[in-house]
N, C-alpha and C positions, 0 to 999 in steps of 0.2 A: 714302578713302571705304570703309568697310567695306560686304563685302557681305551681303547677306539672304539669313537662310535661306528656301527653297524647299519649298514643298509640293506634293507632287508622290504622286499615286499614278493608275496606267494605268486601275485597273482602276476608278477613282468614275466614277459616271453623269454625263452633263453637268452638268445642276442642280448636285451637288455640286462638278465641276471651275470651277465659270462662280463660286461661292461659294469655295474656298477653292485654287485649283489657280495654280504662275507663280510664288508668294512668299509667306514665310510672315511669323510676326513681326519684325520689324525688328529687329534684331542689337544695335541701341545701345540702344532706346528700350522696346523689346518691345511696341511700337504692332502693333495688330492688322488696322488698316486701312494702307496704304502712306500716308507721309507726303510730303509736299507740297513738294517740293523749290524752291523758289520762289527762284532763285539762277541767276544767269548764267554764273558762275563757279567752279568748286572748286580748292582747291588739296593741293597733293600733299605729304610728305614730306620729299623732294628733289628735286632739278633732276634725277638719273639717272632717278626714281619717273613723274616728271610725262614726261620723252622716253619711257619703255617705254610709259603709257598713248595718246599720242602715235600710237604705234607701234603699238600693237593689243599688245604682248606680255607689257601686265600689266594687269589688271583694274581700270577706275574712268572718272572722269569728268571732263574739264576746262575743256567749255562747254558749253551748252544749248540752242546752233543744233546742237550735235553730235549731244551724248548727254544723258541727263537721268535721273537715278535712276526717280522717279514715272513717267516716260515710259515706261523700259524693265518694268518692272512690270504697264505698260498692253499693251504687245509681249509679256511672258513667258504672260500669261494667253489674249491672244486667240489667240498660236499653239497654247498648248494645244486649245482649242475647236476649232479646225480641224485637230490634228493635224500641224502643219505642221514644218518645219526650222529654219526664223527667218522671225519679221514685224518690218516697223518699221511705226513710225507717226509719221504726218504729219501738217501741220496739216487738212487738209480733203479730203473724198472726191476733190475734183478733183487736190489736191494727187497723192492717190493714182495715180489714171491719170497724169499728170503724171510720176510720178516713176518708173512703171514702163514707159511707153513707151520715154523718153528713156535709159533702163537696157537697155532692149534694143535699139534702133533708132535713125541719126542719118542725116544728110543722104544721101541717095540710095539710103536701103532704102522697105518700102513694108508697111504693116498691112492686116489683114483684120478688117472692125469691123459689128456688128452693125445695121441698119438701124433696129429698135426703140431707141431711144436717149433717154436722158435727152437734154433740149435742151442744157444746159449742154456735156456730153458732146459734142456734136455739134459746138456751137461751138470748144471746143477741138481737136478736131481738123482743122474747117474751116476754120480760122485757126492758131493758136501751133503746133499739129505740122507743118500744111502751109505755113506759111511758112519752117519750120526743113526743107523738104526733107527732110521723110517722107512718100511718096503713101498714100492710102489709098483701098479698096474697100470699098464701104457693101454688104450682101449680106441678103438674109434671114434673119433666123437659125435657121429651121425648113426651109430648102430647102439639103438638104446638097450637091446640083449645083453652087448658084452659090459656097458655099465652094472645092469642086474646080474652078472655073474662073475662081480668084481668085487660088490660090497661084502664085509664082512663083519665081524660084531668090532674089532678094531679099525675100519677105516673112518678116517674125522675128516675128510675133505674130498672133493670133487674137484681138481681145476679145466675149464677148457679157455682156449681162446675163442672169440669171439667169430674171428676169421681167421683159420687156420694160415700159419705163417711158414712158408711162403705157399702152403697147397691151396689154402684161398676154401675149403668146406666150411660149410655152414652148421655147427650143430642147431638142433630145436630147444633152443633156454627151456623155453617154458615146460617140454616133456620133460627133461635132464632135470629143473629146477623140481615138478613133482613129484618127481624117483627117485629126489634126494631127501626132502624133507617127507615122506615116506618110511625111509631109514633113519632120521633124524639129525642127518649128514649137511653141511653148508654148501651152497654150491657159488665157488668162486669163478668170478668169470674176467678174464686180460681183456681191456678193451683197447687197448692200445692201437688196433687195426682201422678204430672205427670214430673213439672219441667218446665222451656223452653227447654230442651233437647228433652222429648218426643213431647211435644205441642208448634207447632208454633200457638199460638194462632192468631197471626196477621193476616195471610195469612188465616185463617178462615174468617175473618170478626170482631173479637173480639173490644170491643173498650177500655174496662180497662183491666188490668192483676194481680189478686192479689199473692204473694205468702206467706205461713208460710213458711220464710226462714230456720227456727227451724229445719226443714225435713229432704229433699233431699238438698237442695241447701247447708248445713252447712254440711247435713251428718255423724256427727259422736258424735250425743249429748251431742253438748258443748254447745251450744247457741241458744236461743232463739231469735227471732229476726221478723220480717216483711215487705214486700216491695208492693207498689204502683206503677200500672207503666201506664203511658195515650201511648197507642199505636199510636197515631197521626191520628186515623181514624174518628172522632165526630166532627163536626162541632159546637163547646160549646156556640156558639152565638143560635141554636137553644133549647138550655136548660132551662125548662122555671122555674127551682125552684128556690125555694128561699134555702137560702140567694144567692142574684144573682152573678152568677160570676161575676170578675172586667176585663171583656174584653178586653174594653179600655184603661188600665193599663198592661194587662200581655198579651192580642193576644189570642193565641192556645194554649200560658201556663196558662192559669186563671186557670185552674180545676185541676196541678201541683200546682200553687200556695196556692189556696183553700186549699188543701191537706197539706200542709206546716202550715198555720196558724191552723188550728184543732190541727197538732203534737205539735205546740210548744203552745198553748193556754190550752192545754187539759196534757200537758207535757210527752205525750209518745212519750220520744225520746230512740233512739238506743241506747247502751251503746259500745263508742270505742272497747271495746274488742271483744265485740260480734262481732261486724262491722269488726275486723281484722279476729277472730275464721270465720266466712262468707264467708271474702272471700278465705281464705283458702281452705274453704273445697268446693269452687267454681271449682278451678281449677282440682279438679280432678272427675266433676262433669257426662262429659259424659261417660267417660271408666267406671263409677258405677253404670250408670241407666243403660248401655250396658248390665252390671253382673248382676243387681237385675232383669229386664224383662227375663233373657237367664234361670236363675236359677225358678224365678216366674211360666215360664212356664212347665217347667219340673215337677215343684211340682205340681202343679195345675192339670197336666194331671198324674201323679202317684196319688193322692188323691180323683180325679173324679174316678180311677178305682179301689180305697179300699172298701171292703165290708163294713166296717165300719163308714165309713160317709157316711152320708144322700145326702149331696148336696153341690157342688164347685160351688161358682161365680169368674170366673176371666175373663177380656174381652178379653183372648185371647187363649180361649174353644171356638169351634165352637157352643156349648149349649147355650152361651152368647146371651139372644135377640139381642142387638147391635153389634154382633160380624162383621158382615159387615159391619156400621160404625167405630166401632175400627179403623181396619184394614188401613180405610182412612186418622180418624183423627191420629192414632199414629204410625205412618209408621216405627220410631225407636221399638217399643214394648210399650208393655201395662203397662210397671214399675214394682213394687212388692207388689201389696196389691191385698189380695186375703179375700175370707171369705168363712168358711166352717161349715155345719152344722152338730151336734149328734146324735140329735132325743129329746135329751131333756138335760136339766140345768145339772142334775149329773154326762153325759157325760161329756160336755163340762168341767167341772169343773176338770173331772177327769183326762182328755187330758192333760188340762195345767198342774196341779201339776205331771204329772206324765215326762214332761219335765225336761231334765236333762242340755242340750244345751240353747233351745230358751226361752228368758226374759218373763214375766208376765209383760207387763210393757205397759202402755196408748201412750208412742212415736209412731212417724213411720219414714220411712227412713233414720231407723238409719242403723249402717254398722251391726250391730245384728238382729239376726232373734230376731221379737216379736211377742207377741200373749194378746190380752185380749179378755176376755167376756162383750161386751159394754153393755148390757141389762142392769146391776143392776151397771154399774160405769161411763161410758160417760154418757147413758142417763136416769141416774135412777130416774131423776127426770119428764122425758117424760109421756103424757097419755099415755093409750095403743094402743089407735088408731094414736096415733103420733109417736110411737114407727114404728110400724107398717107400716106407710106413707116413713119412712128412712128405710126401710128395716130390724130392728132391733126385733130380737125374743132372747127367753129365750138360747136357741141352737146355738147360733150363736155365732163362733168365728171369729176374727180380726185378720189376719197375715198380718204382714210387711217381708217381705221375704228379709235376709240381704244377707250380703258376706263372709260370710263363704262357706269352699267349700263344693259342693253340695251334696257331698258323707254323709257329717256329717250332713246336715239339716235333708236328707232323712231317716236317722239310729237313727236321734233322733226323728222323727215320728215315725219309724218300730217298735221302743222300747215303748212309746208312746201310741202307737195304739193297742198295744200288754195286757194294762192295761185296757181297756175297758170291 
């Protein structure tokens, strides 16, 4: 398999790296978009050619639980956006956490993880990590005490989201990020809420970067998908879990590497198309988080001033407790997920049906306005005091605020709000 040339320049702005940055034309074919490796298997030159790839010590590919041309393509661009050292990518955001706990942490170590949490999130590690004998500490992720009286001589990770989902808090990266590496602890952070567009996580302090590429990155709900990405700021020789990274084999890539044998041992790998659908919907990634924050906010301030709800969180209301953090950490805007409250279940219930435009539907960053009620369907399986800890009540709805133009989101609330 021959490889591709690479486009690569430090100095383009995002916009231009998110368009042409990772790879350039295809070597064989002079395809301008990465071609679609749609193939389980490749084969090599010779039996020494296909051992060296085997082996890591010659360039190519020879399954597609492994590695996958299109795939890697999909990894070369988004680590560019992040600035990172190497990302892989996975089949799905969960995959993602999945592959990156289990890469740092195994039976009788213990994680420190964000109370604001996607449900799904939650469940994964209230099940599959804690029945594999990894404990974990659920903590605030804005109250940097109960982080410091959380770590322990075995905890090997940090995770928060970015933007707690669906409570919408804000942690401070950069205090979280130096109370970890303090401990000597990495501190993973879900950007899925926001993108690398909105969040330079790096330039925080951040040490991993997970994304549900499914989201924003893909944008337009074709593909499911997940990426990994080691920012190059962790010094992994001080890592002390097990199973121990292979330092002296892979350097400052061992925790890249690690993350590679979980996807292909545990077999979530990407699927080519996905990986093509991805990067597509890559390159038109900032001019869309530009539309979803520009429009987000508009809504967010006509909804905070209707008699009719109860209560707007969006981080970019000055009502926002973190609203002066916001402002620092997402200097592009705050994206498009907002959440709004009724007063009670039969409101909210009535809002959404009585939607004519905006989807009922559990996605987010899609190019469609969406709305669900997470109570009784992300987390219906939650206590109610865990309910509660994510900011989740009976009243509460989930907007993904799309791109349609603004006049029609707003006319289909007016109409909407009119049913109440």
């Amino acid at each position: 398999m021959a490889k591709q040339h690479t486009h690569q320049n430090n100095e383009w702005c995002f916009e231009t790296q998110a368009i042409h940055s990772g790879f350039g034309p295809d070597s064989e074919s002079g395809a301008s978009k990465s071609p679609i490796y749609q193939s389980t298997a490749f084969c090599a030159e010779s039996a020494e050619d296909l051992e060296n790839i085997f082996k890591g010590q010659s360039y190519g590919f020879y399954y597609s639980r492994v590695s996958n041309p299109t795939v890697a393509n999909l990894e070369s661009r988004v680590n560019v956006l992040h600035r990172g050292i190497g990302t892989v990518a996975v089949a799905s955001g969960m995959a993602a956490i999945t592959a990156m706990i289990f890469a740092l942490a195994s039976a009788g170590d213990h994680i420190i993880v964000s109370k604001s949490l996607f449900g799904s999130t939650y469940y994964l590690i209230d099940g599959l990590i804690k029945n594999s004998g990894i404990s974990a500490t659920f903590v605030n992720p804005t109250n940097l005490s109960e982080y410091v009286d959380a770590i322990s001589e075995k905890t090997r990770l940090i995770f928060v989201e970015a933007l707690g989902n669906p409570k919408l808090d804000i942690p401070d990266i950069k205090s979280v990020s130096a109370l970890a590496m303090s401990a000597g602890i990495p501190l993973v952070v879900d950007n899925t809420f926001v993108s690398p567009y909105l969040l330079d996580a790096r330039s925080l302090g951040a040490h991993v970067v997970i994304n549900a590429t499914t989201k924003y990155l893909c944008g337009g709900n074709s593909a499911v998908g997940g990426t990994i990405t080691d920012l190059g700021q962790f010094d992994w020789r001080q890592h002390r879990g097990t199973p121990v990274l292979e330092m002296e084999k892979f350097g400052q890539n061992a925790f890249v590497a690690a993350v590679k044998k979980v996807r292909s041992n545990s077999g979530a790998a990407l699927s080519p198309q996905n990986a093509f659908l991805t990067l597509a919907g890559i390159e038109t990634l900032a001019i869309r988080m530009n539309q979803h924050a520009k429009s987000a906010q508009s809504i967010a301030q006509y909804l905070a001033a209707h008699p009719k709800v109860n209560d707007v969180v969006y981080p970019g209301l000055k009502t926002h407790p973190q609203y002066d953090l916001g402002k620092r950490q997402f200097p592009n805007g705050c994206g498009g997920m907002m959440t709004i409250r009724m007063g009670n279940k039969d409101n909210a219930y009535r809002l959404i049906d009585a939607f004519k435009l905006i989807d009922n539907s559990v996605n987010l960053g899609d190019s469609r306005t969406l709305a669900i009620c997470p109570a009784e369907t992300i987390y219906r399986h939650l206590t109610p005091e865990a309910r509660e800890s994510a900011g989740v009540y009976d009243d509460l709805i989930r907007l993904s605020i799309g791109l349609e133009h603004i006049t029609d989101i707003l006319g289909d609330f007016d109409h909407a709000l009119e049913c109440i």
